[in-house]
N, C-alpha and C positions, 0 to 999 in steps of 0.2 A: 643407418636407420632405414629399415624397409619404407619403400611408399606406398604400400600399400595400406587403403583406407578404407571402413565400412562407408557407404556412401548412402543419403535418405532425399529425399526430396520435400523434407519436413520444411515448413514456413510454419510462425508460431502468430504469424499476423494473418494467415488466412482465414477464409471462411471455412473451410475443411475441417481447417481443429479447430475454431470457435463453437461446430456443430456440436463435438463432442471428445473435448478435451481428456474427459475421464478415460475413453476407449485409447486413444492415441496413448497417453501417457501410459496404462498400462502396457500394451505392447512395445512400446521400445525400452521401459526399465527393462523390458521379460525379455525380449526378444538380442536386442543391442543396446545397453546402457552406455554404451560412446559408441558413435558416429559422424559423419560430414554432411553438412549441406551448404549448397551454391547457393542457396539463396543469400540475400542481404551481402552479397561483399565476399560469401563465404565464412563458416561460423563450425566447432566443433560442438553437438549435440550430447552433455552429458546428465542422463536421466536416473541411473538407478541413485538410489542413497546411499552406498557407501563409496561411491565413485564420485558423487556430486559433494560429501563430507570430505574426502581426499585432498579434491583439488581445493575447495574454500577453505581448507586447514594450511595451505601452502603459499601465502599472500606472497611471499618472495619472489617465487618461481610463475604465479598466475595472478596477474597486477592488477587494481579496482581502479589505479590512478587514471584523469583525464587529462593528458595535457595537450594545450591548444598550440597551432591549428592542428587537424586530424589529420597528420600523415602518416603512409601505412609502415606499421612497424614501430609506430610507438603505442603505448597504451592508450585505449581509446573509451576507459570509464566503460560502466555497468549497465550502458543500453546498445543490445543490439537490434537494429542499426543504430553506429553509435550517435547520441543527442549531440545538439550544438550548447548547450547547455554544460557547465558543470557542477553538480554537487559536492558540499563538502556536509561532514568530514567521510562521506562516503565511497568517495573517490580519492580515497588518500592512502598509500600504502605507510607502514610500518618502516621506521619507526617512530616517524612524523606524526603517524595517525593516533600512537598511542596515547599521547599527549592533549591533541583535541580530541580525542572521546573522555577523556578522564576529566576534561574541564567543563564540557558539555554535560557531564551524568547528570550535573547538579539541577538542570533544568527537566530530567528527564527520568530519577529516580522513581522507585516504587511509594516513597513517600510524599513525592510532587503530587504526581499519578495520583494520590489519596485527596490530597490536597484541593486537587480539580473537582472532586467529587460532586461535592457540590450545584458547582458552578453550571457542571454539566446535565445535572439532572434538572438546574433550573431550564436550560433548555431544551430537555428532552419534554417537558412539564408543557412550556409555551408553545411548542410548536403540536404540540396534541392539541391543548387548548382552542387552538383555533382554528381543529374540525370539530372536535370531539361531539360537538354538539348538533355537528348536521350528517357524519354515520358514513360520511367517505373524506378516503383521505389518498395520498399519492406516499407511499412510504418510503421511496425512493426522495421525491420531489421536496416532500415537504419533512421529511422526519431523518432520514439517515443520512439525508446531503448536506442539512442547512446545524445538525448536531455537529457533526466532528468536522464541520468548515467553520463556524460562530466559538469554538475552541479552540482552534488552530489559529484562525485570524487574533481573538486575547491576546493568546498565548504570545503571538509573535508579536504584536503591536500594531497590528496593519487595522484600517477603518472599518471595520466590522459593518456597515453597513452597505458596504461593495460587497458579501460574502456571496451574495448571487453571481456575482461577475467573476469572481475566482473560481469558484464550484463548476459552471459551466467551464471556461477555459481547462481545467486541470480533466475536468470528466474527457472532456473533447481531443484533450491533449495525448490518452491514454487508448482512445480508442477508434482515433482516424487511423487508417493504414497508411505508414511512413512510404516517403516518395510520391506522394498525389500534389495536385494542387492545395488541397484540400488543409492537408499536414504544413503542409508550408503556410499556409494562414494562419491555421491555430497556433503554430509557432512564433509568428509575428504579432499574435496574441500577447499570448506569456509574455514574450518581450518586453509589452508593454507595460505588463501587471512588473514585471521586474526594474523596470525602470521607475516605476513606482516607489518600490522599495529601496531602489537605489538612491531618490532623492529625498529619504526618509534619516539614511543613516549619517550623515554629518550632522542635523537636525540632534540626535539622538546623541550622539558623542559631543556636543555640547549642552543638551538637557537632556541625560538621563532619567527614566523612570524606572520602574520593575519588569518591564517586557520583554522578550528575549530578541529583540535587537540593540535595545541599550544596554543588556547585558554583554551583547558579541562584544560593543564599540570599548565596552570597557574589560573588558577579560583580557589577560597575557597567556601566551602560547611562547614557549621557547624565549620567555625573558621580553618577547615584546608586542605589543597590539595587536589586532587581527584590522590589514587592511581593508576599506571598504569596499574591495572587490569581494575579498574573504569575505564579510560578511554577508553578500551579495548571495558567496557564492553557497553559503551553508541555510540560509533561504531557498535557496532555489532546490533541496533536496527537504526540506523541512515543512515547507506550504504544501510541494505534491504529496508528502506522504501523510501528511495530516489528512488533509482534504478528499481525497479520494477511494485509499486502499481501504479506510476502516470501512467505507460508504458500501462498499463491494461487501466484504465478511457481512454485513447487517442486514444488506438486502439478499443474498445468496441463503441466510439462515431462513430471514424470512419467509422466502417463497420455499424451504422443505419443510418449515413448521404446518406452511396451509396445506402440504399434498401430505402429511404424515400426522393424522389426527392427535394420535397415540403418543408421539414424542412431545406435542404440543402440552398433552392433559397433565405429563410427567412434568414437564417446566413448569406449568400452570400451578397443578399441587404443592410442588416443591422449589419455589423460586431458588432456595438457596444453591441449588445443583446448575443454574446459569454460568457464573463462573466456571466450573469446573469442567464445563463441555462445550467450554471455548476454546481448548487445542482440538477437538475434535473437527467442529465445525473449520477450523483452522486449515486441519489436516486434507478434508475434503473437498473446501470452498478457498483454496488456496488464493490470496486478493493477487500476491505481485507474482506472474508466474515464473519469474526466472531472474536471472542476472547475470551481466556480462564479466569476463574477465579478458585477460589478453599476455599470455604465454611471454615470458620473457629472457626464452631460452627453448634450447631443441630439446622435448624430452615423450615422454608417454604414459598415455591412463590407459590400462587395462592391456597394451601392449599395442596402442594405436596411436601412432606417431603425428605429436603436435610439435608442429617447426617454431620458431621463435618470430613474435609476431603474428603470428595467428589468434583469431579471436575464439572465444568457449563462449557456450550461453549454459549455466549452471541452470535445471529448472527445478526451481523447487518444488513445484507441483505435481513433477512427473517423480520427483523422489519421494514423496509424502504419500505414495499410491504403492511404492513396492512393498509384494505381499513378504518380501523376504523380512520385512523391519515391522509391516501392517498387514497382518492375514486378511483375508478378506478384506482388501481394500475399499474395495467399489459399493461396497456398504457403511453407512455410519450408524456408528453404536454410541449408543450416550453412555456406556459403560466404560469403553477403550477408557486405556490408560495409554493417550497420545501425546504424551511431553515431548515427545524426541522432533514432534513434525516441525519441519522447516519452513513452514509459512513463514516464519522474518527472518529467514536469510539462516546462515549455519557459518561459524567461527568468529573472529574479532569484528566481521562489518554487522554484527548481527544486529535487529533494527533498533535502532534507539531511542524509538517512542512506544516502543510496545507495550509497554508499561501501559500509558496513556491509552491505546486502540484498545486493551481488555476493559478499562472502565467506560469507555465508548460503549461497548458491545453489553456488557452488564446493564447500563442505566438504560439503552435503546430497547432492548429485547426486554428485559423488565418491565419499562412503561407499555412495550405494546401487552404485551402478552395479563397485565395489571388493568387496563385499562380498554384493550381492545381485544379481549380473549375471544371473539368469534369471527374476528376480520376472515375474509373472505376476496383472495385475489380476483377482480372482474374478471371471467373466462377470452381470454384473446386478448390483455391488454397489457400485460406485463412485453416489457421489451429486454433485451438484453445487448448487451456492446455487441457490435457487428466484428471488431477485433478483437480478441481477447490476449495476446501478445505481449502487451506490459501489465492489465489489469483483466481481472475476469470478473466484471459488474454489470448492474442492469440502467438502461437509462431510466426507466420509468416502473412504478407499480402501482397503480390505483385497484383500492381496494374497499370493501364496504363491510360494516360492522353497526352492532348495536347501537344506537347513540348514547351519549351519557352528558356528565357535566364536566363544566369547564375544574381544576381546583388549585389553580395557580392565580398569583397576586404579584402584580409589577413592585419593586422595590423602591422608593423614594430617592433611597441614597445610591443605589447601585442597579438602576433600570436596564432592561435590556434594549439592544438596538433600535431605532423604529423600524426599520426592515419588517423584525418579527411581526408587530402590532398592525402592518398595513392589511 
């Protein structure tokens, strides 16, 4: 096998390509769709889209598994640098994994998804509510953090009225740069929120309800229970990706509906075309920019020689941008016909609440664009993650709109948190 390697000096946690990720990823699908960088451990760079679809079609040969402790040369799971954390069933290869995703759908279908509807609009509902009436609001803060956190915490069974305390740690979690002091806090963070949920699931495997932790405690996998590490461990991929990714897609839409009047007036007229130009938005405002893999054998993409044990960073975002799959990338057209983009991942790990993140994105942009059709982002006040590395989101958008009224009503039998209501 030659050694010889295209080499970059790409970092995906830098400030460099947090400036402007779009230019970056185009030129290296264009220029070198695989390459090498030292940074992080050292890491194979694969950005075009039929090279980035190759390898994630290959789970045998380029592995998602985490197994503990991280020594080098085994599989090291789907964050590079890799987390101390593992997720399941995300970090699980085949033919193990086939098994927990088929048992999982059931929580995660398109008719769950429906199901939610709802629920979700009654919070998209109250948390307008309780500016609507004074004409600013933080979209970020108050509307796209505390919707698909107050969903995800139900959904999973956790106290919904800590969803302030998750939303910051999982935000924080995504866009500290790994290897600071800093990271090593927030991580000691999570911990603790997991330890949380750890002292939940014996609770739950003896009083079961309908939430999906006393669902994990009681499901069979392979003839037999999912221990409560397991279940530990399929939270700890299930909270981050509720919580955050759809948070990013919503505020990312947001802020080009305010610079692009024109696309706004088309949503505005035509709500029903919301859905349909959420692969778009997808394609462009890619939420997770990449994922890790880890070679488990000597072999080569494109004819550049990956040794076994070596790690890959699949980036989706950088594949969602090639003009060879998307003409004119670096523009969004509410027209494309963008099914193919990779924003949740590409083959059997492909995301499994996505289902869930497009009615997120439906009921969130609906209500604003229903409700607060002339918001207007304060000039200099929107913020964006200082990393963009595992998530590309904003911390903050305070914004100012016509006022209106409140037109939501708390439910007697089925109230929402007091969180909301403070």
């Amino acid at each position: 096998m030659s050694e010889e390697r295209a080499e970059t000096d790409f970092d995906h946690h830098s400030a460099e390509y947090a400036a402007d990720p779009w230019a970056a990823n185009i030129a290296m699908n264009t220029h070198c769709p695989v390459s090498y960088s030292r940074k992080h451990g050292g890491f194979w760079l694969v950005s075009g889209f039929e090279q980035v679809s190759r390898v994630a079609h290959q789970p045998e040969l380029f592995s998602s598994a985490h197994e503990l402790p991280n020594v080098p040369g085994r599989p090291q799971g789907t964050v590079v640098p890799a987390s101390s954390f593992r997720g399941l069933p995300l970090e699980i290869d085949p033919p193990e994994y086939t098994e927990w995703r088929k048992a999982l759908n059931t929580f995660f279908s398109p008719p769950a998804a429906r199901r939610l509807r709802p629920r979700i609009q009654q919070y998209a509902t109250w948390c307008v509510d309780k500016f609507i009436e004074s004409g600013e609001i933080d979209l970020v803060l108050d509307l796209s953090n505390p919707v698909p956190a107050l969903i995800t915490l139900e959904l999973v069974g956790l106290p919904m009225d800590d969803w302030r305390v998750y939303a910051d740690v999982l935000h924080a979690l995504v866009y500290t740069h790994p290897g600071t002091p800093e990271f090593d806090r927030v991580e000691a963070d999570f911990a603790r929120l997991i330890e949380e949920v750890r002292a939940l699931v014996p609770k739950r495997r003896a009083h079961p309800g309908d939430d999906f932790i006393s669902f994990l405690t009681q499901v069979e996998i392979g003839g037999e229970k999912l221990s409560d590490e397991d279940v530990v461990g399929v939270c700890n991929a299930v909270i981050p990706g509720g919580v955050d990714t759809t948070t990013a897609l919503l505020a990312s839409t947001l802020d080009y509906l305010d610079r692009n009047r024109d696309a706004r007036k088309t949503l505005i007229d035509s709500p029903e075309r919301i859905p349909e130009v959420c692969d778009e938005f997808l394609r462009y405002f890619t939420p997770v920019m990449g994922a890790g893999r880890t070679a488990m054998a000597d072999t080569t993409v494109d004819g550049c020689p990956i040794r076994k044990g070596e790690r890959v960073l699949l980036s989706w975002a950088a594949a969602n941008l090639d003009a060879k799959v998307f003409p004119q990338p670096e523009v969004i057209d509410l027209d494309r016909d963008a099914g193919r983009q990779a924003a949740f991942g590409v083959g059997i790990h492909r995301c499994i609440g996505r289902h869930i993140a497009r009615m997120d994105f439906e009921v969130v942009i609906g209500e604003v664009l229903a409700r607060m059709p002339d918001y207007q982002i304060i000039a200099g006040e929107a913020e964006k993650y200082p990393t963009v590395g595992q998530i590309h989101g904003y911390l903050r958008m305070p914004v100012r709109f016509t006022p209106g009224e409140r037109i939501g009503s708390e439910s007697a039998t089925n109230p929402l948190p007091a969180a909301l209501s403070k």
